[in-house]
Structures are given as C-alpha cells and as structure tokens.
C-alpha positions in Angstrom: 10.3 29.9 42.9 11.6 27.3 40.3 10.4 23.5 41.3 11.5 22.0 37.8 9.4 19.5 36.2 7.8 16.9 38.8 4.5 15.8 37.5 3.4 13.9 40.7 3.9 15.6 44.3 3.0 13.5 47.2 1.3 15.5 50.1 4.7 16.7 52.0 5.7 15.4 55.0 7.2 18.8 56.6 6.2 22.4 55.0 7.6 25.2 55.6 6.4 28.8 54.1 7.2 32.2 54.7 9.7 31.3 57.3 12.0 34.8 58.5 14.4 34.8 61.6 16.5 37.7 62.5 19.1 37.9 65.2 19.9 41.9 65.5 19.9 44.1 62.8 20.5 40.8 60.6 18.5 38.9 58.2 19.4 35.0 58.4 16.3 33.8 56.7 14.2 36.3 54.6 10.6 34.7 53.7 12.0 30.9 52.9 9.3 28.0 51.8 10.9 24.6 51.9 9.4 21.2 52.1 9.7 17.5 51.7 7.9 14.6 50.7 8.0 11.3 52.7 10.7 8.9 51.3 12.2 11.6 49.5 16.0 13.0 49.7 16.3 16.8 49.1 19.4 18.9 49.5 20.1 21.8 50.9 22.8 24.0 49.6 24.5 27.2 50.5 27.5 29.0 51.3 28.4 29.3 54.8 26.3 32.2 56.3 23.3 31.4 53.7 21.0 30.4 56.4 20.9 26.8 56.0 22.0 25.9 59.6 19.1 28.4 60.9 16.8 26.7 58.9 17.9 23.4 60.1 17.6 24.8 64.0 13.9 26.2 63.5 12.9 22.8 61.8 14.4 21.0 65.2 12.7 23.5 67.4 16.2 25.1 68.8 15.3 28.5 67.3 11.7 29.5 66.4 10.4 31.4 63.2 9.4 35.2 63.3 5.8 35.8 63.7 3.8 35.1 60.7 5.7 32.1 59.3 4.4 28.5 59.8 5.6 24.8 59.8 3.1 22.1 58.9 3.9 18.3 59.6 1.3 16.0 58.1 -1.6 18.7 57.8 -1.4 20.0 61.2 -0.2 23.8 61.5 2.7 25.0 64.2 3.9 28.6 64.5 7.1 27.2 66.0 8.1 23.9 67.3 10.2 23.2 70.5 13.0 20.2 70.5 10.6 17.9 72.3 7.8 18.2 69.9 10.2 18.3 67.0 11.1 14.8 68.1 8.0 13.6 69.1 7.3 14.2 65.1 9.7 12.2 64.1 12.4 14.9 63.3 16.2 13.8 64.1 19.1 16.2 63.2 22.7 14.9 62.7 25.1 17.4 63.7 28.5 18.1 61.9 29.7 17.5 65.2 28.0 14.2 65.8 27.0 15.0 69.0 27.8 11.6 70.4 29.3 10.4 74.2 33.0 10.0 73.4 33.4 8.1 76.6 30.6 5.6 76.2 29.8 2.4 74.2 27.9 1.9 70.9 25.0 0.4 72.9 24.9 3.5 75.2 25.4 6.1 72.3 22.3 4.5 70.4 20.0 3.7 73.0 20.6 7.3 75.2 17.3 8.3 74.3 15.4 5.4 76.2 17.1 7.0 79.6 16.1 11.1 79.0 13.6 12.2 81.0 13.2 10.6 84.6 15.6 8.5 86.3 15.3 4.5 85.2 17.0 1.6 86.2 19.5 0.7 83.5 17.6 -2.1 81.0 21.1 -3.6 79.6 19.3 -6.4 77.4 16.4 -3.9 76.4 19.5 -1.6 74.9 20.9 -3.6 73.4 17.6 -4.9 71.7 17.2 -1.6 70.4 20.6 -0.6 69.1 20.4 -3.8 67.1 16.9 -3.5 65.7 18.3 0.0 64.7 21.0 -1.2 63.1 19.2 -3.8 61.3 16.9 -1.3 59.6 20.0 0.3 58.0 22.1 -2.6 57.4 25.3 -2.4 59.3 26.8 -4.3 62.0 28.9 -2.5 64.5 30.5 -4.0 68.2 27.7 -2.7 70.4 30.7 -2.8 73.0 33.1 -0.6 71.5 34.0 2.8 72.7 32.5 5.6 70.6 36.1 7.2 71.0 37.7 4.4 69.3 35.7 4.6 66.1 36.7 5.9 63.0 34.5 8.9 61.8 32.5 6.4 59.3 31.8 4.2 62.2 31.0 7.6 64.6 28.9 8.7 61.7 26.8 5.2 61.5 26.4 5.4 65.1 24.9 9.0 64.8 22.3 7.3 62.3 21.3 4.4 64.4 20.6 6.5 67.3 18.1 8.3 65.2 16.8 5.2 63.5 16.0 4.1 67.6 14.3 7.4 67.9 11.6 6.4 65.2 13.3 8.9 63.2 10.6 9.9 60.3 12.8 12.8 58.8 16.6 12.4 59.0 18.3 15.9 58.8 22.0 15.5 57.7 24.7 18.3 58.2 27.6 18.0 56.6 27.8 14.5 57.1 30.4 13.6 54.6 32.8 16.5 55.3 35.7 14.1 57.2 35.0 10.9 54.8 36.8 9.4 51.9 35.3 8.8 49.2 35.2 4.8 50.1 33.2 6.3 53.3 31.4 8.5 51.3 29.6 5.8 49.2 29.0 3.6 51.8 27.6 6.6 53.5 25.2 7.4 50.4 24.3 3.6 49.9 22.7 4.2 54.0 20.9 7.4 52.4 19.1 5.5 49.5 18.0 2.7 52.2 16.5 4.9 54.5 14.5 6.4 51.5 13.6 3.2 50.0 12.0 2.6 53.7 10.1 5.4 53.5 12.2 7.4 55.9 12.9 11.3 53.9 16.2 13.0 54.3 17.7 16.6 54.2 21.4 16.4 53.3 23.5 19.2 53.6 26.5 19.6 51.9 29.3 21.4 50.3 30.3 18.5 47.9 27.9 19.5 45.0 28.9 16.1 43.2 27.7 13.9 46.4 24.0 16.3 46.6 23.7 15.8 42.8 24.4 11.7 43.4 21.9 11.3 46.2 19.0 14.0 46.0 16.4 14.3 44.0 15.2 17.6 44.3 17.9 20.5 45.6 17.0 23.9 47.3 19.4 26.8 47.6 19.9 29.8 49.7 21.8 32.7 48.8 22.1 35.2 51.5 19.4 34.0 53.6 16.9 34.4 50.9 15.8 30.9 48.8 17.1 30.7 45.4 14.8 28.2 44.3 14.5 24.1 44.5 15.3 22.6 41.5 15.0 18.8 40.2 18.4 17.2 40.8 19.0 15.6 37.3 18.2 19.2 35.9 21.4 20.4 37.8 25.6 20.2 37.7 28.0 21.2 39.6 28.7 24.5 37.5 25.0 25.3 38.0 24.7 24.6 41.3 27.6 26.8 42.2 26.4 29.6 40.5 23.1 29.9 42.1 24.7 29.2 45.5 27.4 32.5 45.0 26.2 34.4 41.7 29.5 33.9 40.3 31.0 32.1 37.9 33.9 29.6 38.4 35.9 27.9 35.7 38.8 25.8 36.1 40.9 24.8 33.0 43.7 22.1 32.2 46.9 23.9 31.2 50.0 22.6 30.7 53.3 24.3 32.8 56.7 23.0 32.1 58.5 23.4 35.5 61.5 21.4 34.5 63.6 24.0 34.9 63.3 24.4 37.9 65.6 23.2 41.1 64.3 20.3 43.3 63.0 21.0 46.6 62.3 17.9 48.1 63.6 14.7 46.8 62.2 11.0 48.1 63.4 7.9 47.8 62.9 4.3 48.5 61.3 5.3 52.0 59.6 2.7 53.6 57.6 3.0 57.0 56.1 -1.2 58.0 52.5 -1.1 57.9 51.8 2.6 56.7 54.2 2.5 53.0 56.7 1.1 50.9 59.4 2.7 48.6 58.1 5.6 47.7 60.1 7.4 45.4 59.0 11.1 44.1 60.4 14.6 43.2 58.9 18.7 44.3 60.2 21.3 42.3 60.3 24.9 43.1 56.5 26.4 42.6 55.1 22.9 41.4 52.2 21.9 43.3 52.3 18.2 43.3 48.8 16.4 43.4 48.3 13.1 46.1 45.3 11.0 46.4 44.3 7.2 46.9 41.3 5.5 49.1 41.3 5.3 52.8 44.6 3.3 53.9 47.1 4.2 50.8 49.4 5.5 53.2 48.4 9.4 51.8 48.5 10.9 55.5 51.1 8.7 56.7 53.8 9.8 54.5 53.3 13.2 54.8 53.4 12.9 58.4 57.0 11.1 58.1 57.7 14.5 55.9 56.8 16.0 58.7 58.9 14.5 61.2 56.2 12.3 63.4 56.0 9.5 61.9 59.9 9.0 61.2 60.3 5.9 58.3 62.5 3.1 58.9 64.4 3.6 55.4 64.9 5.8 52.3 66.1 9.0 51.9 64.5 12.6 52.7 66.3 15.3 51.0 65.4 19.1 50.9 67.1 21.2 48.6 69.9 18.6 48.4 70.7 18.0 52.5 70.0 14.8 53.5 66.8 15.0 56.4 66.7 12.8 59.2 64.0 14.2 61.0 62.9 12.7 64.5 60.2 16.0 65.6 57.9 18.3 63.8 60.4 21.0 65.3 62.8 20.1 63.0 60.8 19.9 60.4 60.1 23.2 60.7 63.4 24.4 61.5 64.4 23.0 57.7 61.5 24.9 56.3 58.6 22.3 56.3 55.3 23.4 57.4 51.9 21.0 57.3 48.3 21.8 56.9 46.5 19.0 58.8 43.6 17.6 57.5 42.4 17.8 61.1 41.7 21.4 61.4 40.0 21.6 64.7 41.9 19.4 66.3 45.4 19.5 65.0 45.3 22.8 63.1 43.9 25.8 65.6 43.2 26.2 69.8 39.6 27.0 69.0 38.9 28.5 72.7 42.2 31.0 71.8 41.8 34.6 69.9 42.6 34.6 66.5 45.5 36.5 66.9 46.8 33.9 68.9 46.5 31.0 66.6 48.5 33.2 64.0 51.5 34.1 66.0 51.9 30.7 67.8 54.1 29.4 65.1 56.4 32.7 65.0 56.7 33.2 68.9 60.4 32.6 69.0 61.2 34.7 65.9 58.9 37.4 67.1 60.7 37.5 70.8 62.9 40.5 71.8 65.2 40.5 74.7 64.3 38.7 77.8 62.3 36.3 75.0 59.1 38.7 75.7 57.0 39.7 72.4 56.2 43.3 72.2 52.6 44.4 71.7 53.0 46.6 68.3 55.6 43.4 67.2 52.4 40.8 67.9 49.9 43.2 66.3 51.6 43.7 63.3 52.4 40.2 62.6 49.0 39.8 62.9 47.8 42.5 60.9 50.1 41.7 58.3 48.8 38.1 57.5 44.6 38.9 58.4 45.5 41.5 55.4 47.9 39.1 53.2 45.6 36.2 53.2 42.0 38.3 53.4 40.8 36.4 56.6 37.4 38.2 57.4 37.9 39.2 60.8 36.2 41.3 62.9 38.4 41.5 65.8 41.6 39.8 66.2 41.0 38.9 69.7 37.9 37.0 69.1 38.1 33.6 69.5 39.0 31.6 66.3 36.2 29.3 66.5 34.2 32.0 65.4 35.1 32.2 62.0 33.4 30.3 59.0 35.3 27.3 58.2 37.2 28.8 55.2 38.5 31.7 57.3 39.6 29.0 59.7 41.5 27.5 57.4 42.9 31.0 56.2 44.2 31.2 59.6 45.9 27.5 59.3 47.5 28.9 56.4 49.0 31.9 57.4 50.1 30.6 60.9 52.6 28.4 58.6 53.1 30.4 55.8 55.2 33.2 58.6 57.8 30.5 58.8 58.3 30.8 55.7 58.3 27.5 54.4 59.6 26.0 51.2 58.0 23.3 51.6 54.2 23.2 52.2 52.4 20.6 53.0 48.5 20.5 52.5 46.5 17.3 53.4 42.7 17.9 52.5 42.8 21.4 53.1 39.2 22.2 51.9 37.1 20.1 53.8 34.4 21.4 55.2 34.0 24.8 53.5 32.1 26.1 51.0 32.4 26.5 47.0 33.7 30.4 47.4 35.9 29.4 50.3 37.4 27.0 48.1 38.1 29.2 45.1 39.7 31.7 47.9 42.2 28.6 49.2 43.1 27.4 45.5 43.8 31.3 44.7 46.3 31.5 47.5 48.2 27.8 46.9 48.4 29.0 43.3 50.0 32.4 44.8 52.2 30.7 46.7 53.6 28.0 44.3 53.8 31.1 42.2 56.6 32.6 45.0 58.5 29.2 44.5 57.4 27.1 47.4 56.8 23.5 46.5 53.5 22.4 47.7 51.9 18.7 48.2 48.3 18.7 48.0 46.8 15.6 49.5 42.7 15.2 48.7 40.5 12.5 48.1 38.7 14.3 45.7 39.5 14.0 42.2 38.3 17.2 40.7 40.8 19.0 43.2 43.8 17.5 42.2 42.9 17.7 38.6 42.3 20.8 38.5 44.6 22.6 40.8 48.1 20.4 40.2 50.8 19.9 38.4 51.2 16.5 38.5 49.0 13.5 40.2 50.3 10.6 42.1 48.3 8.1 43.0 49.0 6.3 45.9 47.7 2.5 47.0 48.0 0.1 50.1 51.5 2.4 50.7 52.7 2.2 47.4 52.8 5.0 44.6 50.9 3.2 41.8 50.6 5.6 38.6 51.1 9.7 37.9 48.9 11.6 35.5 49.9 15.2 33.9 46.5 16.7 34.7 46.4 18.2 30.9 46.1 15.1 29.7 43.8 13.1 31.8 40.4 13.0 32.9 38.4 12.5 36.2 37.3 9.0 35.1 40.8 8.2 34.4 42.4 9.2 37.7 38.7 7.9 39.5 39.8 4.5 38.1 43.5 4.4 38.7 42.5 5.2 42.5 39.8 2.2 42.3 41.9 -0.5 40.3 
C-alpha cells in the first residue's frame, strides 16, 4: 500500500495488520493494516459503509477482528481487545453522538469515569479537580456547573474531549466530530487537535470534510468498500484526490454563468427586521434560481429562514411570495402558501427516527392523501411512497424499516422528498449535507439542481464556502443579522467569499 514519502517513522503507538470482520455474508473490513505514531494526527476517510466505523469499534474493543488479524499497542500483541482493556491502553473514542449525560453538569459529564465500577461516595472537590486539570491540558475554560443540555454543540463537543483527557487518554479517536460546527467552531475545534498532538497525545479524525482532514492530518488512510485504499502523506493530497480514491469517480464542479432575469420573482424580502436575530434584510428568489446564504455562527443565517418559515415571525418588513403579501404566524401556513424547509437539524427536526420510512415520507401529505372519513388507503400510502423512494433514488430495502437505518445521505433523501410532495415553490435548505459523505453529496446537489431546474426557487444556507460557490446562483453573505455583500459565483473565488464572511 502507498505510505508517501516519510523518511523517519517513529515506532507506532497502535498497529493494526491484516484486520477482517464480517457480519453475514458481508465483508466490512477485508485484510486492513492501519497504524499511528504517538503525537501524530492521521485521518481516516471513506464513504459511509466503507468500514471506517468498524474499524473504529474493533480498535475500542466493541467488535473484535476475525481470527488471524492482530492489534499491537507499544510492542505487545492482542488478537482482539475488549472496552476495558482498550481503555486501560489509553484508547478513548468520541462518538458522533457524543455520548454525554444530557441531564447532568460539566463536572459530572467529565469526571463520570472516576464513579464506573463499584459504588463510591460522591468526591465533589476531587471532580472537580479533575475536570479542571482536564481542561487545563487542552486550554479551555467551561462553567463546571452548567447543564450538558444547555451547551452549544462546540461546548458539548469540548466536554466530550475533556472527559477523555480525565481518562489519560493516550489515543483520541474522533468521529465526525465537526459535522454540526461552523466553521468558527470548526477552527477552534482543529486549534484543540494540534494541542493535543503537540502534547504528545495522537489522534484519528474522521471526517467527511476533506478540506478540514487535509488542514489537520498529516498522514490520511482511505477505505473503499471495506478494503484499504492506501495512507498517503497529507500535503501529497487535495480534495479532488482524496475524493477519488474514497469513490473511484470523478467529480468536477465548474463556475457557469445563468441569466435568470427573465424569470418571475418568487419570493420577495424587504426591510424585515426580527430584535436580536436580524435587521433589514432585503433580497429577491426567482423561479429556478438557487440563491446561496452563508456567514459565521450568529449572522442571523438560521433565524431568517425560520421567520420564512413561519416560527420565528419578524417584527417588521415585508414577506411576499409570488406577489401576495405573507404574514405568517405557523409553519402550517407556511406550508399551506407553498414553503417547505429542510432543517439543518436532521435527526431532531427533520425525521421520527424510531418511525418506518414510509412513515417519515407521507407525514407531510397525510391530509392530501386522506379519502372519506379522513382515513388513508393502503395502495394510496404505498404508492406515495413508492413514487418518491423511486423519484429521489433513496436506497431502501424495505419501506417499513425504520428510517434510522439509512446512511445519512439517504436520510436526507427522505427529508427531501417528504417536502418536495407538497409541492413547494419555495424550498428552503439550511445545511443540508452535513454529515454525509462526498457521493451523497453529489447525489443532493444533482437533485437541488433538478429541482431549481422544474422552477422552484431554492435558498441554500451552508457554512461552507465551496458549496455555495459551486452549486448557486448568487451568494449573500450575511453578518451580525445584516446582509453585508453578494457575489455572482462566476466571478468570484473561495478566498473572496472566505474573506467577505470573516471581515
């Protein structure tokens, strides 16, 4: 396998070599070596269903290896590793998901791990020691009294890092962690990384932002269908390269110019003001435009399209939609007018995860689809449901499983085509590709385009610059609540719109 140019190795600090794991009939991992050096970052990188969580889960001792594989940590040989002597080595694993106590403080969230095991009477002052030793070694300062709950995700994330930092973490494995930040969070998140390697601590970093692996890691490994690709130096790498050896395509996005000014307004803003969130904000959609949004954390981006929306109802201005004044009060009559929004909160806000697919694609058409007696008929239901698994190529294997069981860009299929049956002209997309992979992506981009293409104007809200630039119209930039310059994507550049966002 490629390893690039390194002329001096360090001993590793974790090995892995010929590591297999099947569940079935299926191949997750098919003879995989990966290692990592002490104080080093390396990346791992993958589409969803590569094998990168499995990996992850037989390096933390959840799942072991197939017989014949073997993990080494500093010299001395394991055939597989359980989650207590995972720990005991040092190895700490970051979740997507956090995996933090909601209901409890900072103090409790960081210092859990002193009370697993037998019961212990409750050292208050030793805890809170320890959550501040741990945040000392990574530099941040957070209210050890504060309820986990009331955090931002940045903060929830820090948290997540501290309690591994009170473990004695030696290897930090991080999944996904940037997938709900800004790109403010983002760099104070990175900033964290580099410490903990300067401190000898090494990291694995998962993640689908190829731009953030290439900023952080020094060497990157990628897995293609469960096999490794190969691990490459970081420097040697972009993010065409790296896409390509994580899907064997080829993806290229140009800058073309489209004159839509033909074409009739959809929704016209003006002057509308909400105190504390924005301030005369002023803006035109045409029909099939696809009109780009972005700014750092607190521009007001989510906030105004809530208001759009109908939840977050401004205090003045004007909302038009194909020339009839809107003065919505509910997201029901927002949708009643033809509005539909993609929150950036997909688990939460977008799908009922426990509930069968099938059921998160109707649940917006339930009224349209009732009969007499407002009962929906079986072959109605299916149908509906057929239609849009085939109209937006969700890969489903039943309808009735549970929606949580799809990858994260079939998820967001789903989001898509439970609003795109109400047939919208207005659509509403607020960072609709976090979290999902470079192929899931293209497959999101190809349907906005499609449906821009049927006339429906559509606002994509992202905090990241190459999506806007490369998938709009037109770019607004938006700052502390106030629209603040617009680019024509054809004639600008990332560093342009990276430093209108940052002025």
């Amino acid at each position: 396998m490629p390893t690039g140019n390194r002329t001096a190795r360090l001993a590793p600090f974790l090995e892995l070599t010929h590591i297999s794991k099947r569940f079935g009939g299926v191949h997750a991992l098919r003879d995989v070596d990966f290692d990592i050096e002490a104080g080093e970052v390396h990346c791992l990188v993958g589409e969803n269903g590569s094998g990168k969580s499995t990996l992850i889960k037989i390096i933390a001792g959840v799942q072991p290896p197939e017989p014949g594989g073997r993990i080494r940590i500093e010299g001395r040989d394991y055939a597989h590793l359980n989650p207590v002597q995972s720990t005991h080595c040092g190895i700490q694993v970051i979740y997507q998901d956090l995996s933090l106590f909601p209901n409890l403080s900072v103090v409790e969230n960081i210092a859990i791990g002193r009370h697993l095991g037998r019961p212990r009477p409750v050292d208050w002052s030793g805890m809170r020691r320890l959550a501040r030793a741990a945040m000392e070694r990574i530099g941040v300062a957070l209210d050890l009294d504060a309820r986990v709950a009331d955090l931002t995700i940045a903060s929830r994330q820090l948290v997540a890092i501290c309690r591994a930092m009170a473990a004695d973490a030696r290897l930090l494995i991080m999944d996904e962690p940037t997938s709900s930040l800004t790109r403010h969070e983002v760099d104070a998140l990175l900033a964290v990384v580099r410490d903990l390697k300067r401190k000898g601590i090494c990291v694995v970093f998962v993640s689908h932002r190829l731009d953030e692996v290439l900023e952080v890691a020094e060497r990157v490994s990628v897995l293609r269908d469960g096999a490794k690709v190969g691990t490459f130096e970081a420097r040697d790498m972009n993010d065409h390269k790296l896409a390509t050896l994580m899907t064997g395509k080829e993806f290229h996005y140009d800058l073309t110019e489209t004159d839509l000014s033909d074409r009739a307004v959809v929704l016209s803003v003006r002057n509308l003001t909400r105190a504390g969130d924005y301030r005369e904000v002023s803006f035109d959609v045409r029909a099939g435009e696809i009109l780009g949004l972005t700014g750092l954390l607190g521009s007001g981006r989510t906030e105004l399209a809530l208001s759009l929306f109908g939840m977050n109802p401004p205090d003045a201005g004007e909302i038009r939609l194909n020339g009839e004044l809107l003065h919505l009060k509910t997201n029901a009559e927002a949708i009643e007018h033809g509005i539909a929004y993609v929150s950036e909160d997909r688990l939460g806000l977008g799908l009922v995860l426990e509930q069968p697919i099938s059921s998160n694609l109707v649940v917006t058409m339930l009224d349209r689809l009732a009969g007499r007696f407002g009962l929906v008929a079986p072959a109605v239901r299916n149908a509906h449901v057929t239609r849009w698994i085939k109209e937006l190529a969700i890969r489903v294997s039943n309808p009735e499983n549970a929606v949580k069981t799809l990858s994260g860009g079939n998820q967001q299929r789903v989001v898509l085509a439970k609003w795109m049956s109400t047939n919208p002209r207005l659509l509403i997309l607020d960072s609709p590709t976090v979290g999902v992979d470079i192929s899931a992506k293209d497959g999101i981009y190809e349907i906005v385009k499609r449906l821009a293409g049927a006339g429906i104007a559509v606002i994509l809200i992202s905090d990241e610059v190459p999506e806007v630039l490369y998938h709009t119209h037109r770019v607004l930039i938006m700052r502390e609540g106030r629209l603040t310059a617009e680019f024509a994507p054809h004639r600008s550049s990332e560093h342009e719109l990276e430093a209108a966002i940052n002025a």
